[in-house]
C-alpha positions as CSV (number, residue, x, y, z in Angstrom):
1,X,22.9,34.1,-11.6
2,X,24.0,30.6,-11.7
3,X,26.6,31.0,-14.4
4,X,27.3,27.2,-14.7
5,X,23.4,26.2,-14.7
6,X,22.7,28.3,-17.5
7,X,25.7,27.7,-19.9
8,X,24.6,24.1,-19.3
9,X,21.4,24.7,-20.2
10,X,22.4,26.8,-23.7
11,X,24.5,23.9,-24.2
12,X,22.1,21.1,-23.6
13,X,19.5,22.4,-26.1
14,X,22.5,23.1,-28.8
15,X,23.1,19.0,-28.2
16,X,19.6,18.0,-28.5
17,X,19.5,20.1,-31.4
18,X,22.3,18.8,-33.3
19,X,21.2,15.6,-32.4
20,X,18.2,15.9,-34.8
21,X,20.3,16.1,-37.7
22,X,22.5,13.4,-38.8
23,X,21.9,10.4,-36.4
24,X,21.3,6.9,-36.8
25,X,17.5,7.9,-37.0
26,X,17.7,9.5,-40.4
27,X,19.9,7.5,-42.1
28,X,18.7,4.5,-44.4
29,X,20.2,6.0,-48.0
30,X,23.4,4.8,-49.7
31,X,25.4,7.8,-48.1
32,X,24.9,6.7,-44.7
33,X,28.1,6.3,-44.4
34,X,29.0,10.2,-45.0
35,X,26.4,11.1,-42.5
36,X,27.7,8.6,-40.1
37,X,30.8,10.8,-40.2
38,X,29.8,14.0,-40.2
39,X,27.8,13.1,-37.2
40,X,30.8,11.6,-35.9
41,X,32.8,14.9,-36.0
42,X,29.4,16.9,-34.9
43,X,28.4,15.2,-31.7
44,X,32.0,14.7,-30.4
45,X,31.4,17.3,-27.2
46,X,33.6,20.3,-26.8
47,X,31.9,23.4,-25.1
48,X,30.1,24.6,-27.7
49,X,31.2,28.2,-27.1
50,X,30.1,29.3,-30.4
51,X,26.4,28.1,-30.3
52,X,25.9,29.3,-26.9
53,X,27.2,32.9,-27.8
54,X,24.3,32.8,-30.5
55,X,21.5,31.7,-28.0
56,X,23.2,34.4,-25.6
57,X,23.4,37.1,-27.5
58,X,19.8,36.2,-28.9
59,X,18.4,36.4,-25.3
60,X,20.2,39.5,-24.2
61,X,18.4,41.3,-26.8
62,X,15.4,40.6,-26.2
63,X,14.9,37.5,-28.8
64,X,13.3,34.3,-29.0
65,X,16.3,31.4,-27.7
66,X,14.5,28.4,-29.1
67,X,13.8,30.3,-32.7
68,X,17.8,30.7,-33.0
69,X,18.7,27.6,-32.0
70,X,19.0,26.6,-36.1
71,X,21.3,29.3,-36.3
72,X,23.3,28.3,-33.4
73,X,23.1,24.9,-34.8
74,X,24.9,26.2,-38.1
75,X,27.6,27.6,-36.8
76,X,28.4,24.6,-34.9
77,X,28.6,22.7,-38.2
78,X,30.8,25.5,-39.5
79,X,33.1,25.1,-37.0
80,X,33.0,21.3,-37.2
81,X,33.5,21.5,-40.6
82,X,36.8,23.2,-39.8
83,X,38.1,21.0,-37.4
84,X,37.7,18.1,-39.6
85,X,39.6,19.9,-42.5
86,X,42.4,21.2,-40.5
87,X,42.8,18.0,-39.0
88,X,43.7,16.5,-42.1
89,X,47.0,15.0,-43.6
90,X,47.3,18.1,-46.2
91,X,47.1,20.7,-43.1
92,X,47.7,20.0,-39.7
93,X,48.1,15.9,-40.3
94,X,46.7,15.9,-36.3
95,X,45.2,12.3,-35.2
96,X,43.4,13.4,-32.1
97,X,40.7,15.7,-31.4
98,X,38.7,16.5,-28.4
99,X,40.3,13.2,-27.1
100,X,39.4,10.4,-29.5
101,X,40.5,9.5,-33.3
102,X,40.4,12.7,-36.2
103,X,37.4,12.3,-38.6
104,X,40.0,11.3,-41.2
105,X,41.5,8.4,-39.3
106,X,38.6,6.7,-38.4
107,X,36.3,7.1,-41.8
108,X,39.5,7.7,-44.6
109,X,41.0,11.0,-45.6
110,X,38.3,11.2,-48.9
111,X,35.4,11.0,-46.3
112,X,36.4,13.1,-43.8
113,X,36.9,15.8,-46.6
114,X,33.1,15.4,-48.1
115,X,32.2,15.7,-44.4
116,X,33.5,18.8,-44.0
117,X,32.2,19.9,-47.1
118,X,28.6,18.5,-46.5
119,X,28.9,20.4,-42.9
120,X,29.8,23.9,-44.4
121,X,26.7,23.3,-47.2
122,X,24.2,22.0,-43.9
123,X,25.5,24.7,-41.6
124,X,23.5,27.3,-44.1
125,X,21.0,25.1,-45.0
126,X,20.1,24.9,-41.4
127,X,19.7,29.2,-41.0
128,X,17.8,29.4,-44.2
129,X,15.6,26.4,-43.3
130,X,14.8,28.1,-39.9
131,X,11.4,29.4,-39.0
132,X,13.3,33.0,-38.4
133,X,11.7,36.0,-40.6
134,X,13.5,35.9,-44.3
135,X,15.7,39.5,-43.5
136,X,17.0,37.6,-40.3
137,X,17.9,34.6,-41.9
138,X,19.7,36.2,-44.6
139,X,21.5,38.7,-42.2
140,X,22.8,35.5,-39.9
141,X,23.5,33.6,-43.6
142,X,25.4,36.7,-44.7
143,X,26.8,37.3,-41.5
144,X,28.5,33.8,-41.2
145,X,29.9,33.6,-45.4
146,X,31.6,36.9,-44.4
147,X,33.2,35.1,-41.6
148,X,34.6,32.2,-43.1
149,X,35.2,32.8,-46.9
150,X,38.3,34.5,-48.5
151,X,38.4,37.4,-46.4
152,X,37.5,35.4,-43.3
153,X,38.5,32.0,-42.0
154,X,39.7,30.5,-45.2
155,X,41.8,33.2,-45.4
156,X,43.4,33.2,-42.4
157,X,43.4,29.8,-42.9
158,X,45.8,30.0,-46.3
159,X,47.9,32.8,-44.7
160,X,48.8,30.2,-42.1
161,X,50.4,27.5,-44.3
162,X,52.0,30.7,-46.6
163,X,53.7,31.4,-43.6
164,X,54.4,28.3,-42.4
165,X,58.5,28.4,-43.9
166,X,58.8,32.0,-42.3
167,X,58.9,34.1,-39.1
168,X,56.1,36.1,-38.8
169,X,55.8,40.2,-37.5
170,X,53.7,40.7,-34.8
171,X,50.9,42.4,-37.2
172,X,50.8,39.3,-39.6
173,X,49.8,36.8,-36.2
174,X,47.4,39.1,-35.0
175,X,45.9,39.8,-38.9
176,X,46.0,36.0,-39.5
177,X,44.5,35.0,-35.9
178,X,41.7,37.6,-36.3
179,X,40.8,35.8,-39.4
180,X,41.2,32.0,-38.8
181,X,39.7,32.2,-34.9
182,X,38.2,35.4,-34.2
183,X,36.2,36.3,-37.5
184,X,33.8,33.2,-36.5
185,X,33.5,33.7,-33.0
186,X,32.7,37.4,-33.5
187,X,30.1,35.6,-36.0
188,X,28.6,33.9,-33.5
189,X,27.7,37.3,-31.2
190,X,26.3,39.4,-34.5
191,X,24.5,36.3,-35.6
192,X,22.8,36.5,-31.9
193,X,21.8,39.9,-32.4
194,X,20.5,39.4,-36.3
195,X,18.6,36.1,-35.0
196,X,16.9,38.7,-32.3
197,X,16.5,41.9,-34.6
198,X,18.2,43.9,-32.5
199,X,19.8,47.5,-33.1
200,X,22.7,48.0,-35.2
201,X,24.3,49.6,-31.5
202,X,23.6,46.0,-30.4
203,X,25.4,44.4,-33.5
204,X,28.4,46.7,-33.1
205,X,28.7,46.0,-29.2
206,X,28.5,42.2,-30.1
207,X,31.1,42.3,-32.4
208,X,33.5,44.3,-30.5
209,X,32.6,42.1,-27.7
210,X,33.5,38.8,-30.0
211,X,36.8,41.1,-31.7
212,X,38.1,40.9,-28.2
213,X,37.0,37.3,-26.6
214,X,38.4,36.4,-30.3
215,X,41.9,37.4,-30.2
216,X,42.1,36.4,-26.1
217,X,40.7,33.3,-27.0
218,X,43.6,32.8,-29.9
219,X,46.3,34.2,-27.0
220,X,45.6,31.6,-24.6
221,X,45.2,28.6,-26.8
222,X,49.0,29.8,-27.8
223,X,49.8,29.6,-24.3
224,X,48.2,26.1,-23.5
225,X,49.6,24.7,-26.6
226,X,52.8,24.9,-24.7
227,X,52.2,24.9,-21.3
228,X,49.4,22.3,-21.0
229,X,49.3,18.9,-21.5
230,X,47.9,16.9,-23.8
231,X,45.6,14.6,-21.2
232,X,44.0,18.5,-20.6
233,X,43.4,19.2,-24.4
234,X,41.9,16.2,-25.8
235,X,44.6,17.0,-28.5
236,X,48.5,16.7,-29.5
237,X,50.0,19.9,-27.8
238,X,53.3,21.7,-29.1
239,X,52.9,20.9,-32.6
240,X,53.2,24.8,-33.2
241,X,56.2,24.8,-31.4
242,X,57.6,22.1,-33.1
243,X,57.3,23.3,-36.6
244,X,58.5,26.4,-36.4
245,X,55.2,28.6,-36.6
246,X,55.5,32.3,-35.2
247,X,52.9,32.3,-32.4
248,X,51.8,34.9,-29.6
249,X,53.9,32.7,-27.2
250,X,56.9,32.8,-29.4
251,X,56.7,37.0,-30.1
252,X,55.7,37.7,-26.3
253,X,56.3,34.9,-23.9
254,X,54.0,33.4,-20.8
255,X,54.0,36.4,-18.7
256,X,52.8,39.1,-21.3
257,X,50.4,36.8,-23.2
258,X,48.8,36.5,-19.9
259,X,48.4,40.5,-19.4
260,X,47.0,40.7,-23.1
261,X,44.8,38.2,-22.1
262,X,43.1,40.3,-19.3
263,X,43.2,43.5,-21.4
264,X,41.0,42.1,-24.1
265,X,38.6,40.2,-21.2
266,X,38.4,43.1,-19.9
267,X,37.3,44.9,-23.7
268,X,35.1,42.3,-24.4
269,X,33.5,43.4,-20.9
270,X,33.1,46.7,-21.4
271,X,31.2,45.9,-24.5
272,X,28.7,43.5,-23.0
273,X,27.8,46.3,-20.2
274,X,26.4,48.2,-23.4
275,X,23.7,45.3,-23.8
276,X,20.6,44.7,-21.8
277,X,21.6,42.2,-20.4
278,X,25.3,41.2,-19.5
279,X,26.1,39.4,-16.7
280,X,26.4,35.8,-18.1
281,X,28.7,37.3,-21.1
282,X,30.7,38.5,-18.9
283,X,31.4,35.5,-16.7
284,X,31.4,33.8,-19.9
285,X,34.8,36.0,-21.0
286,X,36.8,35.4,-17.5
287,X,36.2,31.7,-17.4
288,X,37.5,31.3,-21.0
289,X,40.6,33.5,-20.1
290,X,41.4,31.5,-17.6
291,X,40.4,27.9,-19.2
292,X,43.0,24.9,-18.8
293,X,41.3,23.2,-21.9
């Protein structure tokens, strides 16, 4: 397997996809301007990890790549959606992202925040809309609200800033970072199962499999907020750091952050193996333990 051929490939149809959405080619109404900026945020690059677990996990279980690629599409908004909200003055106050101007800086903060909310609205649109069979599209739709509502993203989200004038234990990082990072990535592998119809064995392997690139994922983005640079991130780096937030880094240093790292690579692993097919998740969960980016 050509590991780097294929994610290209995933990735190149979830870019030609997104493409189709918000462009220059369907505007021509009086909130072209809103659209310009939602596809502003939306076709800014990144690796589009999230997408291409959907098409992955679609494919390893025997479904149809091209069918899901809606679904993969609306988890992409989601998480753009995100971006651009946590980027803004009232949250995170960041001016870069993935190494060019925040949504908010370039279109006004009342714009970027209607983008965001147009984005969540589209991102479900976009899996009821597909061509899926109706229990599919409703178990991907339900799938992705449980990820990101109260008891989800938004969630962590809020427990973040309550926390933000405090130390935090180590159960209250890893409850919070399970919420706000990994609740959508382990989104993204059940979606690819629901979008396929596979087994509920499949489901629970895919979100055990997402639990663990989830939290590992979280671990090392601690670890490059701080030991990166900014050239490498596309984005300002030690702002945790810098306000006081309770981090991975900050509870357990470089050196055991690193061996928690390969521990839960090495979960996510073992849960792929229970799939037909596994190979590309697997490389998939090194390389993004050992990203620089």
């Amino acid at each position: 397997m050509d590991f780097q051929k294929e994610y290209d490939a995933l990735r190149g149809k979830v870019e030609a996809a997104l493409a189709q959405y918000f462009g220059a080619d369907k505007r021509g109404f009086r909130f072209d301007g809103l659209m310009e900026a939602m596809d502003y945020s939306l076709m800014a690059g990144g690796k589009r990890i999230r997408p291409v677990l959907v098409l992955e996990f679609c494919r390893a279980c025997g479904g149809d790549v091209d069918a899901a690629l809606p679904v993969a599409c609306g988890i992409e908004m989601l998480h753009t959606y995100s971006l651009i909200h946590d980027d803004l003055p009232c949250m995170d106050n960041d001016d870069l992202r993935r190494g060019r101007p925040t949504n908010h800086k370039v279109f006004g903060e009342c714009t970027a925040v209607l983008a965001g909310d147009a984005l969540q609205a589209e991102a479900f649109g976009a899996i009821l809309r597909s061509h899926l069979p109706a229990d599919r599209r409703a178990a991907c739709a339900e799938a992705l609200a449980d990820a990101v509502g109260v008891d989800g993203m938004c969630g962590g989200q809020y427990m973040d800033m309550d926390s933000e004038t405090r130390a935090m234990s180590e159960d209250e990082v890893t409850e919070l970072q399970s919420r706000k990072t990994g609740a959508l990535l382990t989104a993204a592998c059940r979606m690819g199962v629901l979008a396929a119809g596979g087994t509920e064995e499949q489901e629970d392997a895919a979100f055990r499999y997402g639990a663990c690139l989830g939290a590992a994922f979280q671990i090392r983005d601690d670890m490059l907020d701080e030991l990166s640079t900014e050239a490498e991130l596309g984005k300002p780096i030690g702002s945790d750091k810098a306000e006081g937030k309770t981090t991975f880094m900050t509870l357990y240093g470089a050196e055991k952050c690193a061996k928690m790292v390969d521990r839960l690579t090495e979960g996510a692993k073992e849960a792929a193996k229970e799939l037909p097919e596994s190979e590309f998740l697997c490389e998939l969960a090194d390389r993004l333990a050992a990203r620089t980016h």
